[in-house]
C-alpha positions as CSV (number, residue, x, y, z in Angstrom):
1,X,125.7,-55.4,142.0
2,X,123.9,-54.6,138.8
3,X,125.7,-52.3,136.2
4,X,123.4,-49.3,136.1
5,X,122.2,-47.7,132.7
6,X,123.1,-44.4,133.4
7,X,127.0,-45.5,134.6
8,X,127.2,-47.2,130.9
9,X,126.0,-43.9,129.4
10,X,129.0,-41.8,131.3
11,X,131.7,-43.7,130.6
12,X,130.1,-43.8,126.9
13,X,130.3,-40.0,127.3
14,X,133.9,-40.2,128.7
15,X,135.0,-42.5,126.1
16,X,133.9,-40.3,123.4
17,X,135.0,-37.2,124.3
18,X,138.3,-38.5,126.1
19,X,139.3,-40.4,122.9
20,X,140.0,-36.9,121.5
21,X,142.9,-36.8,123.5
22,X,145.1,-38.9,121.7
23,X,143.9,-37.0,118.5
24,X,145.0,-33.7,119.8
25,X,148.4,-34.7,121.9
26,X,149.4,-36.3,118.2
27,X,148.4,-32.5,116.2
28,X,150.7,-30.9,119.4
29,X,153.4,-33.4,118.8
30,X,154.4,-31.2,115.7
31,X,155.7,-28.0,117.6
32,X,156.1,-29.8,121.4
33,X,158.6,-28.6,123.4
34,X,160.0,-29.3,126.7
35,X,159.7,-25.6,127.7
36,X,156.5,-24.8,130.1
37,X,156.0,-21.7,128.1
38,X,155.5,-23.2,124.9
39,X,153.5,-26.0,126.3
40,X,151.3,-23.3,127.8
41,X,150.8,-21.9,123.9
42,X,150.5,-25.6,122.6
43,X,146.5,-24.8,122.4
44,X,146.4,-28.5,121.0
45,X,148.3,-30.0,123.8
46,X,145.7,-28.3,126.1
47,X,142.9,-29.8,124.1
48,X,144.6,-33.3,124.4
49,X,144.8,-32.9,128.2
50,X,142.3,-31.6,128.6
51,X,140.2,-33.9,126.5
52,X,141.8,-37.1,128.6
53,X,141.1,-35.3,132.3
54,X,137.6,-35.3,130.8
55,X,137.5,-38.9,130.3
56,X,138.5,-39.7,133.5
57,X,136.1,-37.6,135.1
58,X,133.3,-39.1,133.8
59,X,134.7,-42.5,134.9
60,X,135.2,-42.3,138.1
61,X,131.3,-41.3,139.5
62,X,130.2,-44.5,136.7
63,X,132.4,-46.7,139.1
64,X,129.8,-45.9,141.9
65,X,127.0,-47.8,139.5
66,X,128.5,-50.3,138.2
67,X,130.5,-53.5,137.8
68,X,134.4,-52.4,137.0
69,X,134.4,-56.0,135.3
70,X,131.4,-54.6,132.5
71,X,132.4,-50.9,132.5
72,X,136.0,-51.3,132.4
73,X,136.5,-53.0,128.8
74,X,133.7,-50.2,127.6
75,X,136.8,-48.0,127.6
76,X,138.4,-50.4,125.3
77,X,136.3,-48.6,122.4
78,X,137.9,-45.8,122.9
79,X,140.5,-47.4,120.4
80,X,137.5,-48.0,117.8
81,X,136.4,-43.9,118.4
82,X,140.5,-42.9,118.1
83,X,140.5,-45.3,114.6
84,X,137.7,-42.8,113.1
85,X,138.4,-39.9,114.7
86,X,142.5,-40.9,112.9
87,X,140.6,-41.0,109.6
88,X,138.7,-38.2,110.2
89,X,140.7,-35.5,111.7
90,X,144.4,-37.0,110.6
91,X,143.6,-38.5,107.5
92,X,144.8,-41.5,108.3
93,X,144.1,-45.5,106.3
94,X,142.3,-48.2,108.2
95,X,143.3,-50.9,106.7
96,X,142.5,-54.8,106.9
97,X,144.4,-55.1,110.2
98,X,142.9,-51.9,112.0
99,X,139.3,-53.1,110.6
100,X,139.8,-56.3,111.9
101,X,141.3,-55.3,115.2
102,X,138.3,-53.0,115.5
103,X,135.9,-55.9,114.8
104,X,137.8,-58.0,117.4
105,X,136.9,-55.2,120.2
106,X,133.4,-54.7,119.3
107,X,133.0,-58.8,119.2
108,X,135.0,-58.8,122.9
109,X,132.9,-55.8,124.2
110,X,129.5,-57.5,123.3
111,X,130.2,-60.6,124.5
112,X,130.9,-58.9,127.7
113,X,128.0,-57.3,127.7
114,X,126.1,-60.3,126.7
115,X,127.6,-62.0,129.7
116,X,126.2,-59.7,131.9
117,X,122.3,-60.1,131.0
């Protein structure tokens, strides 16, 4: 079975938007609480959920068009989006290690994809 284009693009979609999940969950981890009513206020805990469930969604039709072995590891740049969106959002460093642990995924993913063609 051929990995279809348009399976690629929704788990890029998924990956994306899902990868604000860890984003959010960390804002929420600031005022969590064990207590179902405050978890129901924790707007950002919502948003983290929320954001994952997305994610997943989008995953699971993309497993009807394509090889798990090529769109599987696809999800693995969901670390690379959470790195950015770390800077961006938490203001947090990349340093030499992240950078090269990013590079490392994006080498892995495309040789993946290269053994595809």
């Amino acid at each position: 079975m051929a990995t279809e284009l348009w399976a690629v693009g929704l788990v890029t979609i998924g990956l994306v938007i899902g990868s604000f999940g860890p984003i959010f969950l960390k804002k929420s981890s600031k005022t969590f609480s064990l207590n179902p009513l405050k978890m129901l206020k924790n707007s950002n805990l919502i948003i983290g959920v929320l954001a994952y469930a997305f994610g997943t969604v989008c995953f699971l039709p993309a497993l009807k068009g394509g090889e798990l072995s090529v769109l599987y590891p696809l999800v693995s740049l969901g670390y690379v989006c959470v790195a950015f969106y770390s800077k961006w959002m938490l203001k947090e460093r990349i340093n030499f290690y992240k950078w090269t642990g990013i590079l490392m995924i994006l080498i892995g993913v495309s040789l993946i994809g290269i053994g595809t063609i």
